[in-house]
C-alpha beads as a LAMMPS data file, in Angstrom:
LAMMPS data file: protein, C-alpha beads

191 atoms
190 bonds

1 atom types
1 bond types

-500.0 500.0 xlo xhi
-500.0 500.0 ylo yhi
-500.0 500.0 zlo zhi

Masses

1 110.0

Atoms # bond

1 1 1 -179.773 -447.470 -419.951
2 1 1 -178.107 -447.676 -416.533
3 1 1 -178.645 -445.433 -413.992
4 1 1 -175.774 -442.951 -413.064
5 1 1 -173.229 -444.770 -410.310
6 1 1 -173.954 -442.519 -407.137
7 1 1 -170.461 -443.698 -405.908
8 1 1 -168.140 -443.064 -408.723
9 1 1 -169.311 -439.127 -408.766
10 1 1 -166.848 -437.068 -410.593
11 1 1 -165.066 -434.144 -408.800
12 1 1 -162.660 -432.176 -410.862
13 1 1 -160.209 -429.461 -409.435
14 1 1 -159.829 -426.174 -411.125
15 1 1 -156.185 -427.523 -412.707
16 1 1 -157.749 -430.444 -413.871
17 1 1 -160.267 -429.331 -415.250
18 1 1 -157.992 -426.799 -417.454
19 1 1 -155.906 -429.500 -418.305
20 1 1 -159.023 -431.651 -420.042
21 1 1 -160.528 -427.956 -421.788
22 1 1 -157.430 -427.411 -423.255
23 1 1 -156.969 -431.141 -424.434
24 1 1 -160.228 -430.896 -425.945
25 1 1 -160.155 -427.646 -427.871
26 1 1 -156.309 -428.681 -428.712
27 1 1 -157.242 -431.166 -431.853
28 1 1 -153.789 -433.024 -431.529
29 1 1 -154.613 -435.398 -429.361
30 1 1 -155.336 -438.953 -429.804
31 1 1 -159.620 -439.289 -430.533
32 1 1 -159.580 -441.589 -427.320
33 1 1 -158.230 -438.972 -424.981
34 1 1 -160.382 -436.454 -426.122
35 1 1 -163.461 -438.311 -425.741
36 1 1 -162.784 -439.489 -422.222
37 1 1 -162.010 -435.815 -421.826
38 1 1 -165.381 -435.128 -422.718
39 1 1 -167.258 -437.739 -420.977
40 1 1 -165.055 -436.147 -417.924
41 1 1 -165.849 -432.436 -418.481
42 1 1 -169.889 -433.303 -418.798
43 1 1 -169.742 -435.583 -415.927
44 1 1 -168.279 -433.080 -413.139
45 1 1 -170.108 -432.447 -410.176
46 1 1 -168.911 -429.125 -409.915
47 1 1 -170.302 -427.797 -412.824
48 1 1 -171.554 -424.633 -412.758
49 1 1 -174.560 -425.941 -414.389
50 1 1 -174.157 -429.061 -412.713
51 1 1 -173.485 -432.377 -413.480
52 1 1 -175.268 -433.956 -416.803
53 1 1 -177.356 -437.422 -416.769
54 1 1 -175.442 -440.008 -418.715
55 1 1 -178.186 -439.714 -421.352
56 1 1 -177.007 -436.652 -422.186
57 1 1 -173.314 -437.015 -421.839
58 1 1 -173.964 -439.922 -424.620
59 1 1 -175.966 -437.539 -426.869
60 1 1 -172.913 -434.867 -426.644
61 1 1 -170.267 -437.728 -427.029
62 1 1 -171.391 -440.420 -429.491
63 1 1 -169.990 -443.106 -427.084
64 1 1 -172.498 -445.454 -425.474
65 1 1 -173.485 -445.363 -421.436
66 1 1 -172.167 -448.078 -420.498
67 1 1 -168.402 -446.486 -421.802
68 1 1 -169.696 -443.448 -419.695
69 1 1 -170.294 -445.515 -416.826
70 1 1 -166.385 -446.943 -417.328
71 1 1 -164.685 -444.107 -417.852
72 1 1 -166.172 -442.249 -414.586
73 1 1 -165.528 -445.448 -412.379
74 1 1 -161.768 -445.532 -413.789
75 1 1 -161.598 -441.945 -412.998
76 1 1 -162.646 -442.478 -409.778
77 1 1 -161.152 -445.612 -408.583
78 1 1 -157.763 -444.544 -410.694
79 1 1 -156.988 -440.877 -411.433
80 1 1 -156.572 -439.218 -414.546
81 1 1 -153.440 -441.137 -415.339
82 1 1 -155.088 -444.588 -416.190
83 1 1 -158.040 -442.957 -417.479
84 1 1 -156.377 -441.126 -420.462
85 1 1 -153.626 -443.899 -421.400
86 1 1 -154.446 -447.658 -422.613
87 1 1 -154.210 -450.643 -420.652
88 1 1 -151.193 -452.774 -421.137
89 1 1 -151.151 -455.725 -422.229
90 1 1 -150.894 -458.605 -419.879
91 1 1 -148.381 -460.446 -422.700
92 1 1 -146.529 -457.394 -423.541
93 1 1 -143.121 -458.913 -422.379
94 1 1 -143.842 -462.008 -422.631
95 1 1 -140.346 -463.320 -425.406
96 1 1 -141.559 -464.931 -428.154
97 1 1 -141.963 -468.873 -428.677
98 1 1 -140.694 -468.628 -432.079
99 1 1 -137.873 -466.484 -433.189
100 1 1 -136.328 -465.680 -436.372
101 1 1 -133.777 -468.832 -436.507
102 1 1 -136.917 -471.693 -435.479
103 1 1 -139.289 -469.670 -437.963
104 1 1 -136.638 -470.913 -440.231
105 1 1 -135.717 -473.655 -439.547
106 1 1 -139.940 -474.829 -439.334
107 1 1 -139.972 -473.599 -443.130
108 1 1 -136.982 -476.474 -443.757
109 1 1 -139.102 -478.848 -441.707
110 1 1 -142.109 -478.305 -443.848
111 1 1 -140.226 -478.786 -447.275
112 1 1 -138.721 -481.564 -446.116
113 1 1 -140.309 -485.101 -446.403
114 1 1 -142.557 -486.286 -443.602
115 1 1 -141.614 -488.960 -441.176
116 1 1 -142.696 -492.752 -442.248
117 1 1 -145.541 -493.295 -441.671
118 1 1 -147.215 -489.419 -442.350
119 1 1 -148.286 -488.808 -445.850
120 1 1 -148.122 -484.962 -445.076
121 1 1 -146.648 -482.623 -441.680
122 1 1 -149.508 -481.858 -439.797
123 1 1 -149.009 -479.137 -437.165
124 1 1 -149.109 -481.782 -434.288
125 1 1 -146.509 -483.388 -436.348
126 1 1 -144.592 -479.945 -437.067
127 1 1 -144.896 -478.730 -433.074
128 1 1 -143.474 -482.204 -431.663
129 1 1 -140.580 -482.610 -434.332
130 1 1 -139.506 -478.788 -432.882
131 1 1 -139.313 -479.763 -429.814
132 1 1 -137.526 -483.515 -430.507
133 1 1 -134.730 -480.957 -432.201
134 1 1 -134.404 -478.935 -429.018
135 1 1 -134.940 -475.660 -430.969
136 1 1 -138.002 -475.271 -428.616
137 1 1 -138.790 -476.170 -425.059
138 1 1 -142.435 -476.678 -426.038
139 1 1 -144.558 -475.229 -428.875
140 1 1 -148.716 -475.548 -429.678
141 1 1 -149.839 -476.355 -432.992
142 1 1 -151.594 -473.215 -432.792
143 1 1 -148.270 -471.244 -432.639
144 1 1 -147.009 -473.401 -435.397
145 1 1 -149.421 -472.622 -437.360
146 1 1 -149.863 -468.349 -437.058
147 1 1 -146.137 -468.759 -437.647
148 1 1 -146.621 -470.840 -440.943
149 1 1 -149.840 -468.051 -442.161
150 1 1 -147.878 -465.324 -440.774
151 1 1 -144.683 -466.729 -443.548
152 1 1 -147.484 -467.470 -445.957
153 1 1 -145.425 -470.862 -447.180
154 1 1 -147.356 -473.794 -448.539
155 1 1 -145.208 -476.329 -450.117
156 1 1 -146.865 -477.682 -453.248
157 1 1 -148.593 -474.260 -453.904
158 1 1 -147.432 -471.524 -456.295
159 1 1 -147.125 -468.433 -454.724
160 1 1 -145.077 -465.129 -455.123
161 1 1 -142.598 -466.139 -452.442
162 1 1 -141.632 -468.946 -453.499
163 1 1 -141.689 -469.070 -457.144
164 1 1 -140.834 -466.973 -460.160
165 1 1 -144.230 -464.857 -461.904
166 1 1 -144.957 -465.469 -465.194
167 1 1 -144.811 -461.913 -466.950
168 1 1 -145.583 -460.844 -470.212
169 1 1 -142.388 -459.463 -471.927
170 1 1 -143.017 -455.663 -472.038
171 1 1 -143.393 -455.430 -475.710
172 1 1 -146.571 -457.027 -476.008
173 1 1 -149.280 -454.505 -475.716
174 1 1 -152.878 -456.453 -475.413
175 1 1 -155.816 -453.699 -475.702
176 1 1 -158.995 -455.609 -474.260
177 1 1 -162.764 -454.819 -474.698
178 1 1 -164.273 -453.096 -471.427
179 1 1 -166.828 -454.881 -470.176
180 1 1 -168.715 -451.637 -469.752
181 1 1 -167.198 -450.024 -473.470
182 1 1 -169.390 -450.077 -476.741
183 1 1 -171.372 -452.729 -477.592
184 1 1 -169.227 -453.201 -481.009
185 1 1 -165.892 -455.660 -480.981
186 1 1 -163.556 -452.986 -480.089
187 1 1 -161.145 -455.637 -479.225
188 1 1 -157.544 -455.236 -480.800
189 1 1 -154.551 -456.938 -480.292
190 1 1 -150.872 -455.300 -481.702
191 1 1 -147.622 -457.097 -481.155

Bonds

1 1 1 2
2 1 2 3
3 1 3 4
4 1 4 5
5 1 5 6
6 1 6 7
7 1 7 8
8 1 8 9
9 1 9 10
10 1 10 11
11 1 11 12
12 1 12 13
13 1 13 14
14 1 14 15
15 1 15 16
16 1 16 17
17 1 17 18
18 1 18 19
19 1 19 20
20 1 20 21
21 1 21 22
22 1 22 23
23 1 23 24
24 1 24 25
25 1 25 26
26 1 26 27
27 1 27 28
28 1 28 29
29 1 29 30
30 1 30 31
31 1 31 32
32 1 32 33
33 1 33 34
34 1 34 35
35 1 35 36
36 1 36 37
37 1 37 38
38 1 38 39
39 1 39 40
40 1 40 41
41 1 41 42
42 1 42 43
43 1 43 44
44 1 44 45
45 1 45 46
46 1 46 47
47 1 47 48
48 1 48 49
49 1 49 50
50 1 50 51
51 1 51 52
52 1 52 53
53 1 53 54
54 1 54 55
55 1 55 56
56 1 56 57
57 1 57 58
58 1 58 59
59 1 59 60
60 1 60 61
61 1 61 62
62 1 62 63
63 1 63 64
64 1 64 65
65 1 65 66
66 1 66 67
67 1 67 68
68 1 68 69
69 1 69 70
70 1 70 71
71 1 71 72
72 1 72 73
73 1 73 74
74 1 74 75
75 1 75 76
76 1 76 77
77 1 77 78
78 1 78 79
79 1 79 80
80 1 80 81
81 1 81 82
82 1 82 83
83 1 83 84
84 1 84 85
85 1 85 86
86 1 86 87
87 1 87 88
88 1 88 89
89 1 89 90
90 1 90 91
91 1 91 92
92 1 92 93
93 1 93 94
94 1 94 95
95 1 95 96
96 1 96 97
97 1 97 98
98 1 98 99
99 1 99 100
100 1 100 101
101 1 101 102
102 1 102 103
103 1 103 104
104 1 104 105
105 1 105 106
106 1 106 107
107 1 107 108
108 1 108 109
109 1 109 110
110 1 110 111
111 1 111 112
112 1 112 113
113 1 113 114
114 1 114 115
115 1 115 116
116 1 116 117
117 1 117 118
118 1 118 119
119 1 119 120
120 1 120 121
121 1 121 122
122 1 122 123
123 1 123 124
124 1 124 125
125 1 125 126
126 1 126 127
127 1 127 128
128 1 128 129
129 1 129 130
130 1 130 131
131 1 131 132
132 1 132 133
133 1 133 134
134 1 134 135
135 1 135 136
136 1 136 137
137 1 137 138
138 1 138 139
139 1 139 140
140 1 140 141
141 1 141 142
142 1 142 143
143 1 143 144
144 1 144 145
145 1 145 146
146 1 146 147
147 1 147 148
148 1 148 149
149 1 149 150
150 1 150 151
151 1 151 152
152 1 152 153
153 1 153 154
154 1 154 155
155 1 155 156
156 1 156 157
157 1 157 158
158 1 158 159
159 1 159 160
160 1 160 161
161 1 161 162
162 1 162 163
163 1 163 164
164 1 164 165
165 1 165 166
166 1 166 167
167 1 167 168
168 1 168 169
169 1 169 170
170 1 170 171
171 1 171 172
172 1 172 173
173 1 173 174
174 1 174 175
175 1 175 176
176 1 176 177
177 1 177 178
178 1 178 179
179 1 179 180
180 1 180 181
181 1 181 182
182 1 182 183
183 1 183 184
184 1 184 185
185 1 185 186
186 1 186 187
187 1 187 188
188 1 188 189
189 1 189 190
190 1 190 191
């Protein structure tokens, strides 16, 4: 278990430490905030009790010390700001490779019959023939293929997508034997 961080001691002011009690004993907040709340409240040095070993803060919290040694260094080195909210993603704006028109036009590509040569499009095949066409400036075969599972198309394969299910015309009724009913032959059919 690590030993408590001697330089990332929590010191909450009297507002801010309102602001986490009522968060806390609000129960509409997000379980996340609530538990970094927590992990804050137990944590302060200016406790009247004082401040509580991380062994106990993890007993009181359910999270594990190593999350109590995070979320005191965050709210140290950060504020309460950063501590509360999640991290953004580093690809959050990053556009898309593949939009709705390409996803398309890939799905055409992959009914279509392979160049000579190719028995089948492979996804090597698939990424360079996207960006022969000029629909893409450059595209992995990875991203070619979560866009392919993401469509769920497999040419050759039955699927409900792409072709029509087989149903039984509503007027059949077909009573079948439980595996769990009566050991008789309960089994009936009416039509």
């Amino acid at each position: 278990m690590p030993q408590p961080n001697k330089k990332c001691e929590v010191d909450l002011d009297e507002a801010t430490r309102k602001d986490l009690e009522s968060l806390v004993r609000s129960g509409n907040a997000p379980a996340r905030q609530v538990r970094s709340a927590r992990v804050l409240l137990l944590a302060d040095a200016d406790r009247r009790e004082g401040r509580h070993p991380d062994w106990h803060i993890v007993q009181q919290t359910g999270v594990s010390a190593r999350q109590v040694v995070r979320i005191r260094q965050k709210f140290v080195r950060e504020g309460i700001g950063p501590t509360h909210g999640r991290k953004r993603r580093s690809d959050a704006d990053v556009p898309k490779k593949l939009d709705g028109s390409v996803e398309a036009r890939l799905v055409t590509l992959c009914c279509s019959t392979p160049p000579a040569g190719h028995q089948r499009w492979s996804l090597r095949l698939l990424a360079a023939e996207l960006g022969r066409l000029q629909l893409v400036t450059s595209v992995c075969p990875e991203t070619v293929r979560r866009c392919l599972k993401k469509i769920a198309s497999s040419p050759g394969k039955r699927n409900a997508s792409v072709f029509r299910s087989e149903t039984v015309p509503a007027s059949w009724r077909t009573w079948r034997k439980s595996s769990t009913s009566t050991r008789e032959n309960t089994t009936r059919h009416t039509r």
